[in-house]
C-alpha positions as CSV (number, residue, x, y, z in Angstrom):
1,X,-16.3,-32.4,-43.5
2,X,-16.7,-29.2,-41.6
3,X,-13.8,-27.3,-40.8
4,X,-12.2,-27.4,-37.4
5,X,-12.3,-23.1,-37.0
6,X,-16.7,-24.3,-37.7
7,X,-16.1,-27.0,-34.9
8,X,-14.8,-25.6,-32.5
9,X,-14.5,-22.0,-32.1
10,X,-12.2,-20.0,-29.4
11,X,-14.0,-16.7,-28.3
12,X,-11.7,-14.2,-25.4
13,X,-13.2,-13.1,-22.5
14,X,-13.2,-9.9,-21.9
15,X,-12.7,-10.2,-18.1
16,X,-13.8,-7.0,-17.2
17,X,-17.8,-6.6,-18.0
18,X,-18.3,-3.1,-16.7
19,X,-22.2,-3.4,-16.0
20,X,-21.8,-7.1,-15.4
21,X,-19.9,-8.3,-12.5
22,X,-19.1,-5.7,-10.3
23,X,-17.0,-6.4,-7.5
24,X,-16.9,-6.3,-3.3
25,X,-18.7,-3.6,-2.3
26,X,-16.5,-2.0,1.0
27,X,-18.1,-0.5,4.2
28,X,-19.1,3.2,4.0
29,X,-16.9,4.4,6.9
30,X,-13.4,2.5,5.7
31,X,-10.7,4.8,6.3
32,X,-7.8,5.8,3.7
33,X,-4.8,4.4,5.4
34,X,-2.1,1.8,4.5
35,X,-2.7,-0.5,7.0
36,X,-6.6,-1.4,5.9
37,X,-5.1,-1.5,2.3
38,X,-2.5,-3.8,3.5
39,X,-4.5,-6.0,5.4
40,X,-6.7,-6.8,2.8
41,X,-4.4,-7.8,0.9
42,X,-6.4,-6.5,-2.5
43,X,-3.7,-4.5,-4.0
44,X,-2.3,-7.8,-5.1
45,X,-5.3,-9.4,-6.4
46,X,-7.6,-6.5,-7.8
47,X,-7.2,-6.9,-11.7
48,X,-7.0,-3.8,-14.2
49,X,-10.3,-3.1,-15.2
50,X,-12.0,-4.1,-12.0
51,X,-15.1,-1.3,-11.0
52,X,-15.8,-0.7,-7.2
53,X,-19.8,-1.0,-7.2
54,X,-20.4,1.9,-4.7
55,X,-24.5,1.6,-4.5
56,X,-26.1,3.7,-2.1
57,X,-22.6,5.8,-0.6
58,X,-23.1,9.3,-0.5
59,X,-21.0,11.1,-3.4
60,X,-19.2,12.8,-0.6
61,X,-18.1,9.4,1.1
62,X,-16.6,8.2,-2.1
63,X,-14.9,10.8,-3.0
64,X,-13.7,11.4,0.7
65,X,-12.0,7.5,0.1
66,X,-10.4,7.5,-3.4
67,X,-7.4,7.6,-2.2
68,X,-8.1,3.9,-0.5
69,X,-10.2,2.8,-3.9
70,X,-7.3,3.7,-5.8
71,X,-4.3,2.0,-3.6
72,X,-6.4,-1.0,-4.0
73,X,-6.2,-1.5,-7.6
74,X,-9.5,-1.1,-8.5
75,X,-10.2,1.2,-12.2
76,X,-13.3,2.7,-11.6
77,X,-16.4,3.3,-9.7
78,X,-20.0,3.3,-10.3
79,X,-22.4,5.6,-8.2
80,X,-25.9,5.5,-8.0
81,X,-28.3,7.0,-9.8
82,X,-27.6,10.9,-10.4
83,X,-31.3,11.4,-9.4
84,X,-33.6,12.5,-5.7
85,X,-34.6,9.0,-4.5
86,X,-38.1,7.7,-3.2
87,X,-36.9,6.7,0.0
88,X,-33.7,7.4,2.0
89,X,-31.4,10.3,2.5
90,X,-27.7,11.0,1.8
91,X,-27.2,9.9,5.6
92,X,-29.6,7.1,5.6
93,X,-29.2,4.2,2.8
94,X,-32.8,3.1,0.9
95,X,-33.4,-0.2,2.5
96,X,-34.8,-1.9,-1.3
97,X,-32.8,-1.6,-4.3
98,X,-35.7,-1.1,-6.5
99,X,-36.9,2.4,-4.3
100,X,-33.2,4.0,-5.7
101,X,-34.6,3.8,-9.1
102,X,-37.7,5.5,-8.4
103,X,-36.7,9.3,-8.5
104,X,-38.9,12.0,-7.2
105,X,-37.5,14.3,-9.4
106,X,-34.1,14.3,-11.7
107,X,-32.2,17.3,-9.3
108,X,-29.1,16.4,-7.8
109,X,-28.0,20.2,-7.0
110,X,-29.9,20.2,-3.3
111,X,-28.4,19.8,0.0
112,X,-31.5,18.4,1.3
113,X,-32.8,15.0,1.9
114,X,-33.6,12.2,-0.8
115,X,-30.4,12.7,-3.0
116,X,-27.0,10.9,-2.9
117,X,-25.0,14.6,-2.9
118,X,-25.5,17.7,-5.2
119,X,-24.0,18.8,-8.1
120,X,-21.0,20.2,-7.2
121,X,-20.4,17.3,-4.9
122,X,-20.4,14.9,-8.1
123,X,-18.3,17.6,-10.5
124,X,-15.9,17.2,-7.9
125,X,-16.1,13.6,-7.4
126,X,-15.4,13.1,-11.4
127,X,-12.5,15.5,-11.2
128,X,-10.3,13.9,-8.4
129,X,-11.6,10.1,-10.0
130,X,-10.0,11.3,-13.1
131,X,-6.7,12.3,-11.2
132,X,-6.3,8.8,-9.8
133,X,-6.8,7.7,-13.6
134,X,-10.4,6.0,-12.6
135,X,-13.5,6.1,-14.6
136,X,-16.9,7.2,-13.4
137,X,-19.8,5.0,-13.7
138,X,-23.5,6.0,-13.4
139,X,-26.8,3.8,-12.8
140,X,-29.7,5.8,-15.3
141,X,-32.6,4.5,-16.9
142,X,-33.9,7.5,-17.6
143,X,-33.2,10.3,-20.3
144,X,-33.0,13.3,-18.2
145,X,-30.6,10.8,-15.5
146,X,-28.6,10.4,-18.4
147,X,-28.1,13.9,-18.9
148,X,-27.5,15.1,-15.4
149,X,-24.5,12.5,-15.3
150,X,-23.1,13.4,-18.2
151,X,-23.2,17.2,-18.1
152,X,-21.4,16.7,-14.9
153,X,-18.4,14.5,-15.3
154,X,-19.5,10.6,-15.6
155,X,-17.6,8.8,-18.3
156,X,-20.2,5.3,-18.6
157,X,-23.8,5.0,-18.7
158,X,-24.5,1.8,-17.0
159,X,-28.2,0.6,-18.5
160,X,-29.2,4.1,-20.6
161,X,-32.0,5.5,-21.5
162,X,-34.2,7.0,-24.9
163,X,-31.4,9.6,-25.8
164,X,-32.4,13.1,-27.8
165,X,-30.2,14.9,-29.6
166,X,-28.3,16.5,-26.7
167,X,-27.9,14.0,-24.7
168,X,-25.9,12.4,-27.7
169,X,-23.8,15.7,-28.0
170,X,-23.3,14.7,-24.3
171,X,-22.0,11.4,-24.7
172,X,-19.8,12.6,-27.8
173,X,-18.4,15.8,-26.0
174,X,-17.7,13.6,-22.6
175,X,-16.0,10.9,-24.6
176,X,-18.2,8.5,-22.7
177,X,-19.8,5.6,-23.5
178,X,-23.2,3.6,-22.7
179,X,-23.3,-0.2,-21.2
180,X,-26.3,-1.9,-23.1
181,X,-28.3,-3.9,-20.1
182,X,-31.4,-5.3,-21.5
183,X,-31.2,-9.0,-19.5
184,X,-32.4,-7.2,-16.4
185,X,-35.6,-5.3,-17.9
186,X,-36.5,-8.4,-20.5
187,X,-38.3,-10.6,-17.5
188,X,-40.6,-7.6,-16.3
189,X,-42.2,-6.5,-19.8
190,X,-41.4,-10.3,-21.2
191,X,-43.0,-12.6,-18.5
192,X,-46.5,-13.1,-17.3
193,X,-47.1,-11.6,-13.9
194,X,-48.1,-15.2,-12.0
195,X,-44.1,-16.0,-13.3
196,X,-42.4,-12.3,-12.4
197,X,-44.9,-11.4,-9.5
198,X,-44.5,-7.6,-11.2
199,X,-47.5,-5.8,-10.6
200,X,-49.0,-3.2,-13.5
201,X,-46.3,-1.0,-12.5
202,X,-43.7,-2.5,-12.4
203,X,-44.6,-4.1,-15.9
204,X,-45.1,-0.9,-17.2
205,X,-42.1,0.8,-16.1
206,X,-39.8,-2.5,-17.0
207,X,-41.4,-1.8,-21.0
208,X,-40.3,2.1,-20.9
209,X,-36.5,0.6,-19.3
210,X,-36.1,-1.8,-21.6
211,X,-37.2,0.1,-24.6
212,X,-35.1,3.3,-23.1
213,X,-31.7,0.6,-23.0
214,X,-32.6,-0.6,-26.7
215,X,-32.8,2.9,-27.9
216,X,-30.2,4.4,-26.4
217,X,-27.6,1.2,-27.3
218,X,-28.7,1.6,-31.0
219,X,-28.6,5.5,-31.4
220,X,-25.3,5.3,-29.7
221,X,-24.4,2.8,-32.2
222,X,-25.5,4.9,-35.0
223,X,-23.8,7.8,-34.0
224,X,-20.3,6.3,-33.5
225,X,-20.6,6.6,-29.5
226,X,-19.0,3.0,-27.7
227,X,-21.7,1.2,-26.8
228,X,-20.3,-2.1,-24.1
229,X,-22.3,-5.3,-23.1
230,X,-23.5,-6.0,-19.1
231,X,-26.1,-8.1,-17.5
232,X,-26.1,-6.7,-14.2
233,X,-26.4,-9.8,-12.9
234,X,-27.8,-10.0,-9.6
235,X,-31.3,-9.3,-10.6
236,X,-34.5,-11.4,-10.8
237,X,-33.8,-14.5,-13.5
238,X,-30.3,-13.2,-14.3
239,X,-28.0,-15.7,-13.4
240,X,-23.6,-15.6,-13.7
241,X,-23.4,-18.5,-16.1
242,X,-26.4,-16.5,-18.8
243,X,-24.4,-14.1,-19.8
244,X,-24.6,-15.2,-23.4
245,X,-28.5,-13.9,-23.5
246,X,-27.5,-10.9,-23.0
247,X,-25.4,-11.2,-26.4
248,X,-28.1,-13.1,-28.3
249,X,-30.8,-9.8,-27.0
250,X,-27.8,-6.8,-28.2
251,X,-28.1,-8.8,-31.7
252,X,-32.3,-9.3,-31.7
253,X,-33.2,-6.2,-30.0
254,X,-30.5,-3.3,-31.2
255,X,-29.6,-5.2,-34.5
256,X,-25.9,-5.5,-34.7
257,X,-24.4,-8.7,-36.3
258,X,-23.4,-11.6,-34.6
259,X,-19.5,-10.5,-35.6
260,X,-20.4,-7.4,-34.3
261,X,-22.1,-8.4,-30.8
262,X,-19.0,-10.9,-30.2
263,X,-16.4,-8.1,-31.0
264,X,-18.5,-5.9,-28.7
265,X,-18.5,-8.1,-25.5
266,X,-14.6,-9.2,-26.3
267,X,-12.3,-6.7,-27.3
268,X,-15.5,-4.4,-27.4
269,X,-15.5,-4.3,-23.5
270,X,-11.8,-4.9,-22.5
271,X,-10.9,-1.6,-24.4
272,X,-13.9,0.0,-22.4
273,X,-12.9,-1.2,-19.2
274,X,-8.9,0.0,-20.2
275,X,-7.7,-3.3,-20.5
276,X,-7.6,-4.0,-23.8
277,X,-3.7,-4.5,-24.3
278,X,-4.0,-7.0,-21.9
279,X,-7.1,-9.0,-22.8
280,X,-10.2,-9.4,-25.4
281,X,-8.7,-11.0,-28.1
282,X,-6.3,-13.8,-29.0
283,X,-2.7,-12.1,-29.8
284,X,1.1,-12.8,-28.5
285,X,1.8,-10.8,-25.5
286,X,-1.7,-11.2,-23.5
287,X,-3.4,-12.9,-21.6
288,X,-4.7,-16.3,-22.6
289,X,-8.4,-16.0,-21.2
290,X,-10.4,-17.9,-23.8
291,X,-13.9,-19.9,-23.9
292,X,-14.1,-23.1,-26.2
293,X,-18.0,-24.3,-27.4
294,X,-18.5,-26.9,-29.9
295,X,-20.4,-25.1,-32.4
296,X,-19.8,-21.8,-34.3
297,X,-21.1,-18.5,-32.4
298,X,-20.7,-16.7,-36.0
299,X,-23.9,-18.9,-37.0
300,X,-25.9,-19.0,-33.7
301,X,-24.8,-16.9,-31.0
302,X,-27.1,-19.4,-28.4
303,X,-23.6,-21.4,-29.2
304,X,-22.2,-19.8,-26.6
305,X,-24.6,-21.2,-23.7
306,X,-22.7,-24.6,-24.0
307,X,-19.2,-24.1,-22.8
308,X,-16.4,-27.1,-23.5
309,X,-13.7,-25.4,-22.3
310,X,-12.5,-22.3,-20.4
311,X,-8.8,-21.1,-19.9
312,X,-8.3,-17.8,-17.7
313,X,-4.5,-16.6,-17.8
314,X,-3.3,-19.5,-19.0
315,X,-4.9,-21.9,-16.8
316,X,-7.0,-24.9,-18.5
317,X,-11.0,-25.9,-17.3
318,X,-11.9,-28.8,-18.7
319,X,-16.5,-29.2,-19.6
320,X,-16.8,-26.8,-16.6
321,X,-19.4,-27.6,-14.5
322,X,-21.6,-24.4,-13.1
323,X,-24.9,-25.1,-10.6
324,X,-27.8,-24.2,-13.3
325,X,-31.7,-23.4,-12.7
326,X,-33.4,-25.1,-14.8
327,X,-37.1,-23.4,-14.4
328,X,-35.1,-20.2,-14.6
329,X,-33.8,-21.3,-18.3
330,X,-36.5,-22.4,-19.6
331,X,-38.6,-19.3,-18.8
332,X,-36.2,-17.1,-20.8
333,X,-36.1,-19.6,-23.5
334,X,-39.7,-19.1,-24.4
335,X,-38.9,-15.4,-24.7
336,X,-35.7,-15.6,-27.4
């Protein structure tokens, strides 16, 4: 008879996915006073570890409301990428997501249009972060993106990029780490176009991402740099509830164990995200956020897609139901 530890396995949630779930985006012209931060009521509820996503702000409007950021709890931010945009200016937001990740060129240290703020705006904006005691958090999926956030302040590498050997004396010199995304790039290289409705472009640059994430996740691993699990979900076929795949494509794609890839996205992420005395593993004195599946993620990590249970600070779910797509699924089940 199999063991009940084989049966039925507990694994912690690390509640705090830095490149995962990224919360409330505010307006761009909130002001820092006590009354906004009081009436919305989020200094109560924002949980340690929580990241403000602040896409497509100006470096100089974020910084301009840390103070606000900070009263409300939250324990980092993430800016856009450190890179001249296709389309839009610092004073006039790129209307499609996708436009931010097509640079122009890799300069941030102009004061003219196509660029979120320059250089010295962004050295500046990681210096007062890190006096509030918040992380700085950078979209790249490029090498020389990576490098211009990291030479300049940014503690986390949200996605990554092929790294060389500086840009690893980067990472280890910053004491930063790199947020392994591959879920979002899979579907574009992975799927037929009639399926992703990517053109040749889009194909092709969704390879060179997704190859970039694998390589930079493993040579950080390699080279003793953290190295923390996301999904960014939000993006074309990546759903809240499939955050397992992107567990199952760290162990296939960047080779770590499935030991490994469980600690990582546990007690991996809650140390990442500063949290880690509070949550990420099972231990007197914290929190009880736990998941309960039926077979032994040790074995199979695809054990994980099939939750029985789910307890968040202390507070029992019972077969939790979640609203699934079904075509969705099965499309990224032909590519595991």
């Amino acid at each position: 008879m199999r063991t009940f530890t084989n049966r039925v396995i507990g694994l912690v949630l690390a509640l705090a996915m830095i490149a995962s779930f990224v919360l409330a985006p505010m307006p761009t012209d909130i002001k820092a006073n006590a009354a906004t931060v009081n009436s919305t009521n989020l200094v109560s509820n924002v949980q340690d570890g929580v990241t403000l996503q602040c896409w497509n702000w100006s470096i100089a409007n974020i910084k301009a409301n840390l103070g606000l950021i900070a009263n409300m709890g939250y324990s980092a931010i993430q800016v856009s990428p450190m890179q001249e945009m296709k389309e839009g200016t610092v004073n006039k937001p790129v209307n499609n997501w996708w436009a931010v990740y097509q640079p122009i060129s890799f300069y941030i240290n102009k004061s003219a249009s196509h660029c979120v703020g320059t250089k010295e705006e962004l050295i500046d904006l990681c210096n007062e972060a890190h006096k509030y005691g918040m992380m700085v958090a950078a979209h790249v999926e490029s090498p020389e993106g990576v490098r211009v956030a990291l030479e300049n302040g940014v503690d986390s590498i949200e996605h990554g990029a092929k790294p060389d050997a500086e840009i690893l004396r980067l990472f280890k010199e910053r004491g930063a780490v790199d947020i392994c995304t591959i879920s979002p790039a899979a579907p574009y290289c992975l799927f037929p176009e009639e399926i992703s409705h990517a053109g040749d472009d889009a194909r092709i640059n969704g390879k060179v991402v997704m190859d970039g994430i694998i390589e930079c996740a493993r040579a950080c691993r390699d080279n003793g740099i953290p190295v923390g699990l996301g999904n960014d979900v939000g993006c074309p076929f990546i759903l809240h509830y499939n955050f397992w795949r992107e567990l199952y494509y760290y162990h296939k794609y960047v080779g770590a164990s499935n030991r490994e890839t469980l600690y990582t996205a546990t007690l991996g992420n809650a140390g990442l995200a500063g949290i880690a005395g509070e949550t990420g593993s099972i231990e007197k004195g914290k929190s009880a956020d736990l998941i309960v599946v039926k077979q032994n993620p040790l074995d199979d990590l695809t054990a994980l897609r099939n939750v029985s249970m789910v307890m968040v600070r202390g507070d029992l779910i019972r077969n939790p139901k979640v609203k699934r797509m079904k075509h969705v699924d099965d499309m990224l089940d032909r590519y595991m």
